[in-house]
N, CA, C, O and CB atoms as a CASP TS submission, in Angstrom:
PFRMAT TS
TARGET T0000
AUTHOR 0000-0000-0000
METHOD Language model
MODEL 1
PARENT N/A
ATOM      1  N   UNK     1     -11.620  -2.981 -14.568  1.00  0.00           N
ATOM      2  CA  UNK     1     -11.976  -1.612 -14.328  1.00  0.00           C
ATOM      3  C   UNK     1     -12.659  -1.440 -12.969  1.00  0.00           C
ATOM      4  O   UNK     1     -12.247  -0.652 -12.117  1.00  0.00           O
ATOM      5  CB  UNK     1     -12.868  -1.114 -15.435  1.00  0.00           C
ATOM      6  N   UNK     2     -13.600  -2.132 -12.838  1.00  0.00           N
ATOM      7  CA  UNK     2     -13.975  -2.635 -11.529  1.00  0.00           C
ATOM      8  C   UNK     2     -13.102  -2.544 -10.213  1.00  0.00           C
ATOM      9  O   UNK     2     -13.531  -1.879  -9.269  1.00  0.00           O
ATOM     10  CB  UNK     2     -14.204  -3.921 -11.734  1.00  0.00           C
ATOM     11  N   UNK     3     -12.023  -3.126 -10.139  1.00  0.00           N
ATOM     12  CA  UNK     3     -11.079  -3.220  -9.685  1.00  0.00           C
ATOM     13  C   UNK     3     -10.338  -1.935  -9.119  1.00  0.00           C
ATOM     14  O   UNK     3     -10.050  -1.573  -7.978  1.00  0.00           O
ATOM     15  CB  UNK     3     -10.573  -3.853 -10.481  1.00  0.00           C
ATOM     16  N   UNK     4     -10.175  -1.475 -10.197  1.00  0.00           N
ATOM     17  CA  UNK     4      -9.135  -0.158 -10.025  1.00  0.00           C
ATOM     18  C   UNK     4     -10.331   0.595  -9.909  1.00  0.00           C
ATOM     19  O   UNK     4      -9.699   1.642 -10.043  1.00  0.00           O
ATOM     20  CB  UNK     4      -7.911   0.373 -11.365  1.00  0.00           C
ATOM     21  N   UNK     5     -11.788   1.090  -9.746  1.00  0.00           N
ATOM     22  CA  UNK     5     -12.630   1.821  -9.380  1.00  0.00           C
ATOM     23  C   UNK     5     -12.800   1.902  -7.691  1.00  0.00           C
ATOM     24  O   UNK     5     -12.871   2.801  -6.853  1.00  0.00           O
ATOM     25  CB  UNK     5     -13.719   1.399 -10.117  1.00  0.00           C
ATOM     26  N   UNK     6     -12.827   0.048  -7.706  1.00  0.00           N
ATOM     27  CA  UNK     6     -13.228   0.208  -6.312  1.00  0.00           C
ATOM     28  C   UNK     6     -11.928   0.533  -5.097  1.00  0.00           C
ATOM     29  O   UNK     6     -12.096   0.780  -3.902  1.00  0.00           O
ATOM     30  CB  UNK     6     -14.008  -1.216  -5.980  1.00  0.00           C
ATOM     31  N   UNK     7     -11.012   0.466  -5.627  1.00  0.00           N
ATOM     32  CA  UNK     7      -9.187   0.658  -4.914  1.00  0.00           C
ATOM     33  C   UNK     7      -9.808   1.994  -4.894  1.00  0.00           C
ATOM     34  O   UNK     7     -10.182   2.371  -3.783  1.00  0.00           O
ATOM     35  CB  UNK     7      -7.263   0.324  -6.009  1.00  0.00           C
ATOM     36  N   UNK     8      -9.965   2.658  -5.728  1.00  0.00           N
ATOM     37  CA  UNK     8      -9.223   4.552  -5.401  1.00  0.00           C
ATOM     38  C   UNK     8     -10.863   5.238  -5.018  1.00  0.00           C
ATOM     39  O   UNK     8     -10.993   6.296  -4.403  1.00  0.00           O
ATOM     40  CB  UNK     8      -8.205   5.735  -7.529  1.00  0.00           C
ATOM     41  N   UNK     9     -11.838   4.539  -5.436  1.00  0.00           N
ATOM     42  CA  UNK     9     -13.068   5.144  -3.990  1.00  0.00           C
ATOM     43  C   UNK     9     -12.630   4.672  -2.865  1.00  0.00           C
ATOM     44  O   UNK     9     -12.472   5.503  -1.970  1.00  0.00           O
ATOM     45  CB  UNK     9     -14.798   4.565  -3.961  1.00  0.00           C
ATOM     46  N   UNK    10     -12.306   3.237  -2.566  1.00  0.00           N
ATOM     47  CA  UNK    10     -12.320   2.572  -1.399  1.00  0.00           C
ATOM     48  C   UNK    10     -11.731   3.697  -0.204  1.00  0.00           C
ATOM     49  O   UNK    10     -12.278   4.157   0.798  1.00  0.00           O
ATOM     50  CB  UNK    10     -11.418   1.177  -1.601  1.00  0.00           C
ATOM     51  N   UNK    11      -9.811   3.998  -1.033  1.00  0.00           N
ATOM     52  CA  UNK    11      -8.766   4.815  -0.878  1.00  0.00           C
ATOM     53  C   UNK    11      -9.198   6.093  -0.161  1.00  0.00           C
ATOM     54  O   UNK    11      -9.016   6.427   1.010  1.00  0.00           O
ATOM     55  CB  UNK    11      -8.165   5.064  -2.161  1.00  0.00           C
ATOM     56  N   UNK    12      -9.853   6.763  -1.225  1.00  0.00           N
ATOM     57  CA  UNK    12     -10.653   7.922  -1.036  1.00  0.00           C
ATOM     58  C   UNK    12     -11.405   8.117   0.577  1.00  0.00           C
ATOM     59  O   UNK    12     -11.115   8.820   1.545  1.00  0.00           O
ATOM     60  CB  UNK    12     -11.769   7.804  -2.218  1.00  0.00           C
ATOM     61  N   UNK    13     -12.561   7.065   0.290  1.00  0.00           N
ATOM     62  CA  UNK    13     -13.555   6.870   1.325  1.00  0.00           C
ATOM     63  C   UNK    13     -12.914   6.856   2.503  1.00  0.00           C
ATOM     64  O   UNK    13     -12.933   7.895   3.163  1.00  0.00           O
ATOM     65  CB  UNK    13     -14.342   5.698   1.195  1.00  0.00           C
ATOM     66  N   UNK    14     -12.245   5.738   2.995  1.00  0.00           N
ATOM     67  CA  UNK    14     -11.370   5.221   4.315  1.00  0.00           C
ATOM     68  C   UNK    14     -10.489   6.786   4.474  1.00  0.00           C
ATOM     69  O   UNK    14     -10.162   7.204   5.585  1.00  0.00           O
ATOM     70  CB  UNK    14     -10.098   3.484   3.916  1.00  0.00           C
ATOM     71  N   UNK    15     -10.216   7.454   3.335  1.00  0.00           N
ATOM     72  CA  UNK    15      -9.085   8.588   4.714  1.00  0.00           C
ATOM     73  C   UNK    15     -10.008   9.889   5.054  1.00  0.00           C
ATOM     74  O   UNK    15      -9.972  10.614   6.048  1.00  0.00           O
ATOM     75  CB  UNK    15      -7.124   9.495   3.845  1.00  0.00           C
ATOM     76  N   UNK    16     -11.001   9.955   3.688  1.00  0.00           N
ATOM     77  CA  UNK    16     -12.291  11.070   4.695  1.00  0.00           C
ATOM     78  C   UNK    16     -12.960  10.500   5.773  1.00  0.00           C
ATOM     79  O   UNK    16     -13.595  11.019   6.691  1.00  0.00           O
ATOM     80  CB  UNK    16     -13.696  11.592   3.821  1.00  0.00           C
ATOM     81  N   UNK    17     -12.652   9.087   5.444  1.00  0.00           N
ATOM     82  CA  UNK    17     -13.723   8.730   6.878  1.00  0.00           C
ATOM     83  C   UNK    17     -12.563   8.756   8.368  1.00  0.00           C
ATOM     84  O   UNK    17     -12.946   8.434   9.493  1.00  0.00           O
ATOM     85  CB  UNK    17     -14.627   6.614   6.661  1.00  0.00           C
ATOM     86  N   UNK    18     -11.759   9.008   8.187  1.00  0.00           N
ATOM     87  CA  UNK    18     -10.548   8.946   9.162  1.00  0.00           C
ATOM     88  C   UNK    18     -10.387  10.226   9.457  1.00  0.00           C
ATOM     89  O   UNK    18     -10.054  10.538  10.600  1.00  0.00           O
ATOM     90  CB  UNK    18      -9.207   8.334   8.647  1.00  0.00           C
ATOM     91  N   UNK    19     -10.584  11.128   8.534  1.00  0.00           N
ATOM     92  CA  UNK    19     -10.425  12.532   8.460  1.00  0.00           C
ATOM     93  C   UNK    19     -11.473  13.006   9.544  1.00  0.00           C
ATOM     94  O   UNK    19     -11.362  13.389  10.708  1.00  0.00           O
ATOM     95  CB  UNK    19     -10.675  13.129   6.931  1.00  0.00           C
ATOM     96  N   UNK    20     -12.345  12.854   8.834  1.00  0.00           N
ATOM     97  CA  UNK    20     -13.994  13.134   9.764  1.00  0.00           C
ATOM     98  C   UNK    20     -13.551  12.962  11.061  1.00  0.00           C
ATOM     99  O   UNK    20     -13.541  13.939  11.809  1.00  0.00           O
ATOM    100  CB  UNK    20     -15.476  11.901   9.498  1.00  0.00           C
ATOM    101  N   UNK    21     -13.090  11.607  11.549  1.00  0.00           N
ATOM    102  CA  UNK    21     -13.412  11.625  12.726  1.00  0.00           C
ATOM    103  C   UNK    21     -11.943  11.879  13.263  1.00  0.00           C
ATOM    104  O   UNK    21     -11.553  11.029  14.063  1.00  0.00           O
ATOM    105  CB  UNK    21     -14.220  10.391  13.167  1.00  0.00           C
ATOM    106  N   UNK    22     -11.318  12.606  13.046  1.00  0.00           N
ATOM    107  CA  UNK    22     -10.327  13.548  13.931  1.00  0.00           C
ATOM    108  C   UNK    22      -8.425  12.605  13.833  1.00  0.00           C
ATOM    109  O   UNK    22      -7.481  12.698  14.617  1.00  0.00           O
ATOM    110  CB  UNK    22     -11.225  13.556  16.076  1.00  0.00           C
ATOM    111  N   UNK    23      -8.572  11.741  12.454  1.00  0.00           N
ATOM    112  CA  UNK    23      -7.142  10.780  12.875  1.00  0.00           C
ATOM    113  C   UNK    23      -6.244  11.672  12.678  1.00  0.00           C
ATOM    114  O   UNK    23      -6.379  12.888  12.546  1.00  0.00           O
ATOM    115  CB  UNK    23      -6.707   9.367  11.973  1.00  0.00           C
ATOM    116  N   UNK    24      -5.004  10.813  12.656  1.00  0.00           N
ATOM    117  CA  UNK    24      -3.636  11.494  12.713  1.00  0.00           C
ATOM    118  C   UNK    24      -3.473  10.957  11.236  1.00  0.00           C
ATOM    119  O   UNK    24      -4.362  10.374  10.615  1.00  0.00           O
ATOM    120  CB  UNK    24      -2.379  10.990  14.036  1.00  0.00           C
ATOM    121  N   UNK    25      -2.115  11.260  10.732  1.00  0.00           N
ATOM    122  CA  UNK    25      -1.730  10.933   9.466  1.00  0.00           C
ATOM    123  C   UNK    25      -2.037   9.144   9.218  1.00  0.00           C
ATOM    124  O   UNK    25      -2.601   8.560   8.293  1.00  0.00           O
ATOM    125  CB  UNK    25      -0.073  11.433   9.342  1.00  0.00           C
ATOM    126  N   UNK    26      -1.387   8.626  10.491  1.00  0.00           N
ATOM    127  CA  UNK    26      -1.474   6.965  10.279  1.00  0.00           C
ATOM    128  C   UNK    26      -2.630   6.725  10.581  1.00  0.00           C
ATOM    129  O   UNK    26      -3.138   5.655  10.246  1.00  0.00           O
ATOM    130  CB  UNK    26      -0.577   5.994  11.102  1.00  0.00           C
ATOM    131  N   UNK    27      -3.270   7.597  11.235  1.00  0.00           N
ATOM    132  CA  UNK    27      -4.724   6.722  10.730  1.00  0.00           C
ATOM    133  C   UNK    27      -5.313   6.727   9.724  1.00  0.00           C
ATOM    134  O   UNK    27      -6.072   5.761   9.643  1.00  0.00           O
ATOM    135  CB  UNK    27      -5.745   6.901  11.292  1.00  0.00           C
ATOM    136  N   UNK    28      -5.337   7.662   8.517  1.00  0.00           N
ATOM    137  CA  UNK    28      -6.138   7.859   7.620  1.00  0.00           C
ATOM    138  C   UNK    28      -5.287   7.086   6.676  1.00  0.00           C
ATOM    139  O   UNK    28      -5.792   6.813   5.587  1.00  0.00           O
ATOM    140  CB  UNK    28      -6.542   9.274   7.357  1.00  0.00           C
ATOM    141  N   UNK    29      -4.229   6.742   6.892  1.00  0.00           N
ATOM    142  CA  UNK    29      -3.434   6.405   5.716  1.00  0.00           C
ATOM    143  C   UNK    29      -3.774   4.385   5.881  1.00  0.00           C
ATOM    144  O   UNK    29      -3.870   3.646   4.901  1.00  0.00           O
ATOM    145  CB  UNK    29      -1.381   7.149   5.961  1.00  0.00           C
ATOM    146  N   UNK    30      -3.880   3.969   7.199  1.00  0.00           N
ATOM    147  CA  UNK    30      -4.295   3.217   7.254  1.00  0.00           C
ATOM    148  C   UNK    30      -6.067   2.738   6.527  1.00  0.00           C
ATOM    149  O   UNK    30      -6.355   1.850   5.724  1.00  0.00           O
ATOM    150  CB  UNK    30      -3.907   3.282   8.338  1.00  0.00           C
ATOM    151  N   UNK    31      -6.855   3.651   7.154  1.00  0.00           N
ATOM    152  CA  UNK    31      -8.158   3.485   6.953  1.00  0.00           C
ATOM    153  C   UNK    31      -8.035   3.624   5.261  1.00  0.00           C
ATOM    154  O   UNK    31      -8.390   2.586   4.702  1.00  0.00           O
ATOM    155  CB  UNK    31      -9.145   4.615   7.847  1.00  0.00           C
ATOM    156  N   UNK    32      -7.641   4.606   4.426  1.00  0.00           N
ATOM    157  CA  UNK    32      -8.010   4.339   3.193  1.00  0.00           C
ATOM    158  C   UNK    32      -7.136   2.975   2.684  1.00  0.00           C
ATOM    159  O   UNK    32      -7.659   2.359   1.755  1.00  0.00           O
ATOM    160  CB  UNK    32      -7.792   5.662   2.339  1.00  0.00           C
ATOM    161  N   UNK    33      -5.879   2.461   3.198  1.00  0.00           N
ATOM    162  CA  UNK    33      -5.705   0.644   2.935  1.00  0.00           C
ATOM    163  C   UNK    33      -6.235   0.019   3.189  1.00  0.00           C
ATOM    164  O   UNK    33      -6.010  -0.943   2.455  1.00  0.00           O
ATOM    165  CB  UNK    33      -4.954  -0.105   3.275  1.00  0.00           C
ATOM    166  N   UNK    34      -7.064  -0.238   3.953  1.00  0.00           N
ATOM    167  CA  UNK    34      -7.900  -1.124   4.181  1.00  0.00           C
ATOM    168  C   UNK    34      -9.104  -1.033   3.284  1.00  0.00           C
ATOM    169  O   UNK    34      -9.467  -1.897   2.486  1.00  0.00           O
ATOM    170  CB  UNK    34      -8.174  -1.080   5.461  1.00  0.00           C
ATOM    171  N   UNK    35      -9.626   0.025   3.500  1.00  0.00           N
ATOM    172  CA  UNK    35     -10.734   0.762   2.648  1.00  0.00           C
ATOM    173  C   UNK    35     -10.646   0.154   1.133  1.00  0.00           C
ATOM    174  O   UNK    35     -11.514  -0.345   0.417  1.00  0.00           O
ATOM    175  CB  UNK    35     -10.460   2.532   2.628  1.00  0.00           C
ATOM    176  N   UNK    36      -9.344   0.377   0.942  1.00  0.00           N
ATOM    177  CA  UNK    36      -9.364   0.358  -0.805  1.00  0.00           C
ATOM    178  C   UNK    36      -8.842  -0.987  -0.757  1.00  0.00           C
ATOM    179  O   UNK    36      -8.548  -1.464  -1.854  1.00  0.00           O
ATOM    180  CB  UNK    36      -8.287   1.606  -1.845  1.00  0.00           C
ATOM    181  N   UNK    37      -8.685  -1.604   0.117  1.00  0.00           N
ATOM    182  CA  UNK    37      -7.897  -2.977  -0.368  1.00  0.00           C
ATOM    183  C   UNK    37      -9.864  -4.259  -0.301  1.00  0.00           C
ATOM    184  O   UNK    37     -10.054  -5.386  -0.757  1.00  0.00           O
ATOM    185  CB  UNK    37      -5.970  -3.588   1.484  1.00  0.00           C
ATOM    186  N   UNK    38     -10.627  -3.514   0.299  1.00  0.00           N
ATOM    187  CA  UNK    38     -11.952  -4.051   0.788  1.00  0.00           C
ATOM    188  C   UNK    38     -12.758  -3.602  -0.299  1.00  0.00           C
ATOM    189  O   UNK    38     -13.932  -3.968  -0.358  1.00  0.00           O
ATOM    190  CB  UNK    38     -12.481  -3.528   2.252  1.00  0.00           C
ATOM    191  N   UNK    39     -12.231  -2.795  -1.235  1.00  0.00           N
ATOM    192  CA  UNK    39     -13.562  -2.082  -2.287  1.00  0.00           C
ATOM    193  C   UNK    39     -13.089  -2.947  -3.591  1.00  0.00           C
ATOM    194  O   UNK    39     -13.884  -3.366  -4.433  1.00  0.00           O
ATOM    195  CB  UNK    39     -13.501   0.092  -2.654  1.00  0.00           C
ATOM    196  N   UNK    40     -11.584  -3.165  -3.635  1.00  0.00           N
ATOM    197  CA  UNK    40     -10.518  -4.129  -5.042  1.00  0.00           C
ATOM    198  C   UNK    40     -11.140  -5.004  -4.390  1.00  0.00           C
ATOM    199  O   UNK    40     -11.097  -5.824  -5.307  1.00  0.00           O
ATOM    200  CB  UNK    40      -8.493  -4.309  -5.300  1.00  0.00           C
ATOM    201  N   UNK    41     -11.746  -5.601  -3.506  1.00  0.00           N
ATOM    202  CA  UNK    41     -11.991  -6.976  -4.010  1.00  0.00           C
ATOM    203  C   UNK    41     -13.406  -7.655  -3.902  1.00  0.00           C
ATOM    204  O   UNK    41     -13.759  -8.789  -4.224  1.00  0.00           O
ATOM    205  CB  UNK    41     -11.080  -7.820  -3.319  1.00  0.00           C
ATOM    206  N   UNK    42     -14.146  -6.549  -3.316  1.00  0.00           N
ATOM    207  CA  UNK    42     -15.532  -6.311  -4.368  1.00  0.00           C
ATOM    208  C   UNK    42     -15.680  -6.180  -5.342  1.00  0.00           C
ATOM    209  O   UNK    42     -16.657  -6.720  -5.862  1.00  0.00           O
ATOM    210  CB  UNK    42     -16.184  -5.552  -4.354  1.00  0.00           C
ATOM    211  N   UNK    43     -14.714  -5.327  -6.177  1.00  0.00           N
ATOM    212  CA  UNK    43     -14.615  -4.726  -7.524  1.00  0.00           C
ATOM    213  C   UNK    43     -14.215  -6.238  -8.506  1.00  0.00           C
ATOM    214  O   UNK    43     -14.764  -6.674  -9.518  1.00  0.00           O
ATOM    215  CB  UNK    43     -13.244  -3.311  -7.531  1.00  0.00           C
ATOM    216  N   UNK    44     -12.999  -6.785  -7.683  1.00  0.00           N
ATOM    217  CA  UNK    44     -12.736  -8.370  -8.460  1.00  0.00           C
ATOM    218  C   UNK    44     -13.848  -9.177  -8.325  1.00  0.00           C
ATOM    219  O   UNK    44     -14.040  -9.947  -9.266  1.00  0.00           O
ATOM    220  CB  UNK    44     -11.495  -9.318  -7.822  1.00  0.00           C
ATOM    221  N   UNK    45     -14.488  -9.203  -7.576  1.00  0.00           N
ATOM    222  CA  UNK    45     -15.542 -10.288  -7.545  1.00  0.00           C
ATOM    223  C   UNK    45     -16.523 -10.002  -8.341  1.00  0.00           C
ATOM    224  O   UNK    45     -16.838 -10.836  -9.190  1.00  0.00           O
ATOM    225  CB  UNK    45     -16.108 -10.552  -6.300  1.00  0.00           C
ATOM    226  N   UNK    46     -17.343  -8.552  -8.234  1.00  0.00           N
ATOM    227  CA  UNK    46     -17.754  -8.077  -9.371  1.00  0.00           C
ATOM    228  C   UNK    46     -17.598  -8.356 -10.648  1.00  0.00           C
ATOM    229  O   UNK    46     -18.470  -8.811 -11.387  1.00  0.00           O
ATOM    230  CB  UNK    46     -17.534  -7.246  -9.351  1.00  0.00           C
ATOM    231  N   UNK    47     -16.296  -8.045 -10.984  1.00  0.00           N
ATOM    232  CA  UNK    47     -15.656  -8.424 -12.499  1.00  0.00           C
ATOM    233  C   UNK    47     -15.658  -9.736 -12.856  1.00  0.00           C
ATOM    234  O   UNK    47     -15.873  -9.989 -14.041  1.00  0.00           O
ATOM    235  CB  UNK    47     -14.212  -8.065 -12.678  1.00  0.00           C
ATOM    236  N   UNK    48     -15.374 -11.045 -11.733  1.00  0.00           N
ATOM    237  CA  UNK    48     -15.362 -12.301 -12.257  1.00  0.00           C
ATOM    238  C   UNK    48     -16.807 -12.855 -12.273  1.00  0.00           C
ATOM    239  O   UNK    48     -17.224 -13.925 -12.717  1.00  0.00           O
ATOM    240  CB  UNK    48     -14.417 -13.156 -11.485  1.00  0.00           C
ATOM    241  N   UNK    49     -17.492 -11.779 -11.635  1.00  0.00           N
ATOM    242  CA  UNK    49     -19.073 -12.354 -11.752  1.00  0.00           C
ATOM    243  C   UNK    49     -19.831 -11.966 -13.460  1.00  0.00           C
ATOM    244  O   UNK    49     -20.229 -12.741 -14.329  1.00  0.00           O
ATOM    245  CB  UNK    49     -20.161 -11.369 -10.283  1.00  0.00           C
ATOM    246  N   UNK    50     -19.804 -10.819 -13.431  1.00  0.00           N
ATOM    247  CA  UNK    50     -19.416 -10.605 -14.944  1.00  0.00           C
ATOM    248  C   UNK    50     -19.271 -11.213 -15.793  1.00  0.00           C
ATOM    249  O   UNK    50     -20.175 -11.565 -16.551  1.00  0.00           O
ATOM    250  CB  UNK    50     -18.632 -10.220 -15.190  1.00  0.00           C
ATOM    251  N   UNK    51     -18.318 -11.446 -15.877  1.00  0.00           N
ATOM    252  CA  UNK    51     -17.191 -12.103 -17.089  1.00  0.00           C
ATOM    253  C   UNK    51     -17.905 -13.431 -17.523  1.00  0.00           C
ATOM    254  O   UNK    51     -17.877 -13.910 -18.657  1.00  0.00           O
ATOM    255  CB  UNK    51     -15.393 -12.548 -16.396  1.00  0.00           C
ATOM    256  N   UNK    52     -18.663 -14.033 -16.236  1.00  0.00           N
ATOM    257  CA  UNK    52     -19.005 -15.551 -16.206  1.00  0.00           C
ATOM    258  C   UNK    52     -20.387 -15.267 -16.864  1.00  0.00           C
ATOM    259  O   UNK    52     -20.988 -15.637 -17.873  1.00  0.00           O
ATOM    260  CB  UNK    52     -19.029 -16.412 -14.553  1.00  0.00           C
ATOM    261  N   UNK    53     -20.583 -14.513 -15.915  1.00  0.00           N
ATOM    262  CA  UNK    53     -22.765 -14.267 -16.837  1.00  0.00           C
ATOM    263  C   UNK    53     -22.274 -13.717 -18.220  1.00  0.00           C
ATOM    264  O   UNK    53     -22.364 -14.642 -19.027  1.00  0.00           O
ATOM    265  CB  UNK    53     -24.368 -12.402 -15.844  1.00  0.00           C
ATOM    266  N   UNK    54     -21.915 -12.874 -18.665  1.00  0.00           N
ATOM    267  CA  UNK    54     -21.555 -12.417 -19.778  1.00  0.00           C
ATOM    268  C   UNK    54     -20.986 -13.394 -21.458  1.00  0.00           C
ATOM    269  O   UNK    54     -21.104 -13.163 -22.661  1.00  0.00           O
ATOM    270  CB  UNK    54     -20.578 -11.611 -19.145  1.00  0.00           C
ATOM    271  N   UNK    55     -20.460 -14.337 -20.751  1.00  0.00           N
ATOM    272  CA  UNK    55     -19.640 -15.256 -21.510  1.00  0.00           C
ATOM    273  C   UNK    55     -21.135 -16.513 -21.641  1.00  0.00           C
ATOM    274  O   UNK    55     -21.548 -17.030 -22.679  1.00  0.00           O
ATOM    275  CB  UNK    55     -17.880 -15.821 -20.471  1.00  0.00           C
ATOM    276  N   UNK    56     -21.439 -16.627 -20.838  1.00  0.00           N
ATOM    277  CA  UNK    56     -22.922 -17.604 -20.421  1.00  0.00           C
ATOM    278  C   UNK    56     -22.564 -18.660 -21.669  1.00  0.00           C
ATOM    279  O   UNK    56     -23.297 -19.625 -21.890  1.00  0.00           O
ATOM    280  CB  UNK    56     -24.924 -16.597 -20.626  1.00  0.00           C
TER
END
C-alpha cells in the first residue's frame, strides 16, 4: 500500500512541481516519473521495513 501511495503522490507532486515552475508537457510528465518512481521506492522500503519489525 505503501508503494502504490507513494507512486501517485510522488506522480502528483513532480508535475505540480513542474507546473509551478512554468514546464512544457514533457517536463511535467517527466518530473512526476521520476517523482513517483522516487516516492515507490521509499514506499517499498518502508513496507519491507515493516514487514520485518512487525513479524519480529
Amino acid at each position: 500500500m505503501f508503494v502504490i501511495g507513494g507512486l501517485v503522490l510522488g506522480a502528483l507532486g513532480g508535475g505540480l512541481r513542474a507546473k509551478a515552475r512554468g514546464g512544457k508537457r514533457a517536463d511535467i510528465a517527466q518530473y512526476a516519473a521520476v517523482y513517483g518512481i522516487l516516492f515507490a521506492l521509499i514506499g517499498l522500503f518502508i513496507t519491507i521495513y515493516l514487514d520485518r519489525m512487525l513479524r519480529g
